[in-house]
FINU-770212 format. One record per residue: x, y, z of N, C-alpha, C in turn. Coordinates in steps of 0.2 Angstrom, whole numbers, padded with zeros to 4 digits, always signed. Layout:
FINU-770212
XYZXYZXYZ;...
END
This chain:
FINU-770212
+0390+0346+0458+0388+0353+0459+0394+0357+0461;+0397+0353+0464+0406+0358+0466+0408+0360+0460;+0408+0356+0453+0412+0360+0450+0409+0365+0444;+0402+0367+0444+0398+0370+0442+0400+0379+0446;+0401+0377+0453+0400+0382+0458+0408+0387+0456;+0413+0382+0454+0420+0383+0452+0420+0387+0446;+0417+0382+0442+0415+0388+0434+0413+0394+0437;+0408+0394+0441+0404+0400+0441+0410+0407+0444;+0414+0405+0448+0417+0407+0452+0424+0409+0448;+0426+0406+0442+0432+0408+0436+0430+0413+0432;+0422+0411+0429+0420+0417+0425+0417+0422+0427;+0416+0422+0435+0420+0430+0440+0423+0432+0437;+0428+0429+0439+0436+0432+0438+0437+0435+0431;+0435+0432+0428+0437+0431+0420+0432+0437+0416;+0425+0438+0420+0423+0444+0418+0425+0451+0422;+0428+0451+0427+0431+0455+0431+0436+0459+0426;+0441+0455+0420+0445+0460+0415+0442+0461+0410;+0435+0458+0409+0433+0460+0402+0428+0468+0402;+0422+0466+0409+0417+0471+0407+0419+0477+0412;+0426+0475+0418+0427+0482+0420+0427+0489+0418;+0431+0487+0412+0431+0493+0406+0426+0497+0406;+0419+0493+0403+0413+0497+0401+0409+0501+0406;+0408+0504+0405+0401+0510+0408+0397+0508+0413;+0395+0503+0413+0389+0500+0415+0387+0492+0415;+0392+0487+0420+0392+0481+0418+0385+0480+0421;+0382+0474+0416+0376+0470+0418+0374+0470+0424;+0368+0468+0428+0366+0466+0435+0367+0458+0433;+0365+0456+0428+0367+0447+0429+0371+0445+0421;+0372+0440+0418+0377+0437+0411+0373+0430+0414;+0373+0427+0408+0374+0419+0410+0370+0415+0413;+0365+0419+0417+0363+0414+0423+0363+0416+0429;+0369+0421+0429+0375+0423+0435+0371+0430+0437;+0372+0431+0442+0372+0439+0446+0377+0442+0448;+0378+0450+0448+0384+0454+0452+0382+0452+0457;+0390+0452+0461+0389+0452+0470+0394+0457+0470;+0393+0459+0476+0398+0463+0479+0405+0459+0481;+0413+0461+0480+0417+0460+0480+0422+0463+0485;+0424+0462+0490+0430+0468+0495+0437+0467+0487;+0440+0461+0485+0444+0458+0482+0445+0463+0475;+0439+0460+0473+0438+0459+0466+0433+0466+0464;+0435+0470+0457+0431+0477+0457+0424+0473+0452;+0424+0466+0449+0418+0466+0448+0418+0458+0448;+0413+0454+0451+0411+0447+0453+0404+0447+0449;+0403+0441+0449+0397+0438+0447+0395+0428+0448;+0389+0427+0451+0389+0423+0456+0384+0418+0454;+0383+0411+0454+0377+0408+0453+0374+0408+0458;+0368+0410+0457+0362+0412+0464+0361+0405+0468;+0365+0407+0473+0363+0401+0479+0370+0397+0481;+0375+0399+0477+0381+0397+0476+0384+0399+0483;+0389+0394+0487+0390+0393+0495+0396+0394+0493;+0402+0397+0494+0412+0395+0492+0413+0395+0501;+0410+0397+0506+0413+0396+0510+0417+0389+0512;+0415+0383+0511+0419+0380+0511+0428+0378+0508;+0429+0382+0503+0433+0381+0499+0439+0388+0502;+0443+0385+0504+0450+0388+0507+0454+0390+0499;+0453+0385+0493+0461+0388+0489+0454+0385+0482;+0459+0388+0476+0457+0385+0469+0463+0384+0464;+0462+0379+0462+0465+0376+0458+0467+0376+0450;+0470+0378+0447+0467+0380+0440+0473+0373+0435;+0468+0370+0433+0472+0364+0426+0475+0369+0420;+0482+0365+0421+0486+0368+0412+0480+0369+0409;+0483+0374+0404+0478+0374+0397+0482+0371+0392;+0477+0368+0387+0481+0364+0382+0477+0367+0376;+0484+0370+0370+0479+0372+0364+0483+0368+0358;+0476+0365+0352+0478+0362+0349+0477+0365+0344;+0482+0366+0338+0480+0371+0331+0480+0366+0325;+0477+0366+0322+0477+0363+0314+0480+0366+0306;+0482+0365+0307+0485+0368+0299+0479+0368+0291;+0479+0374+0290+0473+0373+0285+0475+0375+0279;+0484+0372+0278+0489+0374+0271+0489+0366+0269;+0488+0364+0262+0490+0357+0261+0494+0357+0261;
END
């Protein structure tokens, strides 16, 4: 369930640069709902989702693998 709460709470962030832009972001995406943010100008939350325990976040390398499609 922790790391459901962690997704949900990245693709906050992650929708925070994409829908700021537009006119009018959704009330929910996903599943997710807007919350209000002091932080961040646009969040989005899984209903019921608790982060108060968590002090820090973590984020793993990204690793990209590309394929060659010349023979």
């Amino acid at each position: 369930m922790k790391s459901g709460l962690l997704v949900a709470a990245i693709a906050g962030m992650v929708l925070t640069s994409s829908v700021a832009n537009s006119a009018a972001p959704p009330d929910s995406w996903d599943g997710l709902v807007k919350v209000k943010s002091k932080r961040l100008a646009l969040a989005y939350l899984q209903p019921g989702a608790d982060f108060r325990v968590y002090t820090k976040v973590m984020l793993d390398p990204t690793e990209v693998e590309y394929e060659s499609l010349a023979d």
